[in-house]
N, C-alpha and C positions, 0 to 999 in steps of 0.2 A: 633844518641845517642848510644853509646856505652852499653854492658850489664850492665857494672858498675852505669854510670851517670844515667840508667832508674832504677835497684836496688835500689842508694841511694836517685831517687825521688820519688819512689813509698815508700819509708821508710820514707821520712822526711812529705809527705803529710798523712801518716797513722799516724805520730807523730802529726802532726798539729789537725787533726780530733780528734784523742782520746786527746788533751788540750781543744779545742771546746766542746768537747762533759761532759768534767770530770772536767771543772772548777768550781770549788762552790764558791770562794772569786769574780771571773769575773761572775759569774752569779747572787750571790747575791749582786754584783753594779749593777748589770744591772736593777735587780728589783726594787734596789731602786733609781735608775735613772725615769723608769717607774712612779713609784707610784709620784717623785715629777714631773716629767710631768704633771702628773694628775690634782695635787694637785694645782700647778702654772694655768692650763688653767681654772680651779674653780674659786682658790681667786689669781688671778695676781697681786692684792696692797704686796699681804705678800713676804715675806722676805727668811723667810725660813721655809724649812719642817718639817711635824710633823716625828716621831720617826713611824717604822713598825707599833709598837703596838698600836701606840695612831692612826692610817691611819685606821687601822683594826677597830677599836673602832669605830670613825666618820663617816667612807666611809665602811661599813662591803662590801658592793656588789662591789664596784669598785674595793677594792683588790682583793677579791673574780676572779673578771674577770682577773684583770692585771695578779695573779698568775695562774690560770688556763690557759693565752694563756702564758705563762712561759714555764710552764711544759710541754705543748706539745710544743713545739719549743725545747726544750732539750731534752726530751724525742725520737724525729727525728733527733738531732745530734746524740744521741748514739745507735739508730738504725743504723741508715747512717753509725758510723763509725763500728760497730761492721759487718756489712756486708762487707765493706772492709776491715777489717783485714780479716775476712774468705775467702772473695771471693781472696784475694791476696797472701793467704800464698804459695798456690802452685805455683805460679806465680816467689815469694820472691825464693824460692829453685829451684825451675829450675836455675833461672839468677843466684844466688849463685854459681851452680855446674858448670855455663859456662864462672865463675870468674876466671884468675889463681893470686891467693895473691903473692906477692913479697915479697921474705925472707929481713929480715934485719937484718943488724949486732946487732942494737939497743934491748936491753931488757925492753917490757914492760910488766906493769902488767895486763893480761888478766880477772883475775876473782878470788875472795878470797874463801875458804870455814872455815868456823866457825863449831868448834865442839861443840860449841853450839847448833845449827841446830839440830844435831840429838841425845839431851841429855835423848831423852825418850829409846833407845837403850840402850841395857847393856854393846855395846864398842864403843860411840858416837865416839870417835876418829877414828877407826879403819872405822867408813864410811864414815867419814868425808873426813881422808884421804883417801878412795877410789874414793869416789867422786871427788874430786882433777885430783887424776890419771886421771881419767874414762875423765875428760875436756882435758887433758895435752894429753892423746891418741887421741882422736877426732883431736886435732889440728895436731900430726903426722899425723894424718890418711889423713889431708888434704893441707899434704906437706908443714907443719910450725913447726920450730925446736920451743921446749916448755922445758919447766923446772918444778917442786914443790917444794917450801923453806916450810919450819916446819915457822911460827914463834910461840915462845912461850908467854903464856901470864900469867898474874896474877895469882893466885887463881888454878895454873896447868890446866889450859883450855891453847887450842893451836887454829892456823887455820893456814890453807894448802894455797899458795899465788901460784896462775901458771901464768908465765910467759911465753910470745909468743915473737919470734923476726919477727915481721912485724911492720907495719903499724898500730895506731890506727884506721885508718879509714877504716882498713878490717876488724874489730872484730865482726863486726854484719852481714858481711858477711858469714865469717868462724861459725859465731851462725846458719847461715841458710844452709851450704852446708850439703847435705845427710852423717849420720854418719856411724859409723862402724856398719856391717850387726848386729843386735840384738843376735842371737845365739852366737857372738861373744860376747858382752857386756855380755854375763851371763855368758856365761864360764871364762872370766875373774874377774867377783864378783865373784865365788864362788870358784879360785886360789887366790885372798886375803883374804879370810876368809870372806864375807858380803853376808846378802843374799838379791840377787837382787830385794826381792819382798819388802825393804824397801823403794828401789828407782822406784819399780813398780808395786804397790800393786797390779793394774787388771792384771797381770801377769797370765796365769793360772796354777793349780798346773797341774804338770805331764809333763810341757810344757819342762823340762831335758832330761825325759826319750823319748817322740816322738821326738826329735833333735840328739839321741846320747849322751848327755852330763852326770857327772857323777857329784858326790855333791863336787868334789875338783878341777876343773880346767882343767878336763883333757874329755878324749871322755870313753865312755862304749864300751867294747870287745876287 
C-alpha cells in the first residue's frame, strides 16, 4: 500500500466511524426498530407498532432497558471514534508530508471564506481576506500553484474563493501536510493589517517580541 492508498484509508474509515458514531436519524431507526422487536415478540397477532410515546407509556421499563443499552452502544461508537481521530492525526500528517501532490493545469476550488465569518471584527473583510491568503500560502508552501477571486455579494458582504491547480482528491491531503513555521504565519497577519490573535486567540501576548517580530510585518533591530 502506498502512502497515499493507506492516508486516504485511514481517512475514509475515520469518516465511516464518526457517521457510526453521529448518526441521530440512523440511530433513532434503529431504536425504533428495537422497541417494535420488542413489541412484536409480546403481542405477535398485532400489526403494527405503537408510537415511542404510547411504548413508553405501556412498557415504561422495557424502553427504559431498550434505550439504555442504546446509549451505551453509541456512547462506545463515539468513544471509539474519537480515539481514533486523536490517536491518528499524527499518523494523518506524517503520510501527508511523505505525499508529493501533482500540479494540474485544471483550476479548482479549494476552500471559500465568507466575510461573514468574521463580522464581530471591526474590518470582517480584511480577515476574511487574510484568511483566504493565509490557505492560498499553505498551498504554495506545499508546492501547489493557488489563486484568491474577491466574489462580491448582495448587501456589500464579499467571500474570498482559493483556488488550487491539483487534484481534488489531494485537498485533504494538502489539509494535513505541516504548514508554514508559525512565526512565519504572524509575521505575515500582522503585514496585512490583522491581528493574528483573531485567528489564534491562545496565542500568547509578547510571543512578537520573544521571536523578533515587530507589529507591522517586518523583524525588530
Amino acid at each position: 500500500m502506498t502512502p497515499k492508498e493507506e492516508f486516504l484509508a485511514l481517512l475514509a474509515e475515520i469518516k465511516t466511524r464518526r457517521i457510526e458514531a453521529f448518526d441521530r436519524h440512523g440511530q433513532q431507526a434503529l431504536f425504533e426498530e428495537r422497541l417494535a422487536l420488542h413489541y412484536f415478540a409480546k403481542y405477535p397477532r398485532r400489526k403494527k407498532p405503537p408510537s415511542c410515546s404510547k411504548f413508553e407509556k405501556e412498557m415504561p421499563e422495557a424502553y427504559a432497558a431498550i434505550a439504555d443499552k442504546l446509549i451505551d452502544e453509541i456512547q462506545g461508537l463515539q468513544a471509539s471514534y474519537l480515539d481514533l481521530k486523536k490517536g491518528s492525526a499524527e499518523k494523518l500528517n506524517t503520510l501527508a508530508d511523505s505525499i508529493e501532490v501533482e500540479a494540474s493545469s485544471e483550476r479548482l476550488k479549494f476552500e471559500e471564506v465568507w466575510e461573514t465569518t468574521y463580522s464581530s471584527q471591526g474590518s470582517p473583510r480584511l480577515y476574511a481576506k487574510h484568511k483566504a491568503q493565509e490557505i492560498s500560502d499553505h498551498l504554495e508552501f506545499c508546492g501547489v500553484r493557488s489563486e484568491v477571486n474577491t466574489v462580491e455579494k448582495a448587501g456589500r458582504t464579499a467571500s474570498f474563493v482559493v483556488y488550487a491547480r491539483c487534484a481534488a482528491e489531494d485537498f485533504e491531503v494538502l489539509r494535513h501536510k505541516t504548514p508554514l513555521p508559525l512565526k512565519e504565519q504572524i509575521r505575515r497577519c500582522w503585514k496585512s493589517g490583522a491581528n493574528p490573535r483573531v485567528y489564534l486567540p491562545f496565542l500568547p501576548y509578547g510571543y512578537e517580541e520573544a521571536n523578533g517580530l515587530d507589529f507591522y510585518g517586518g523583524y525588530l533591530g
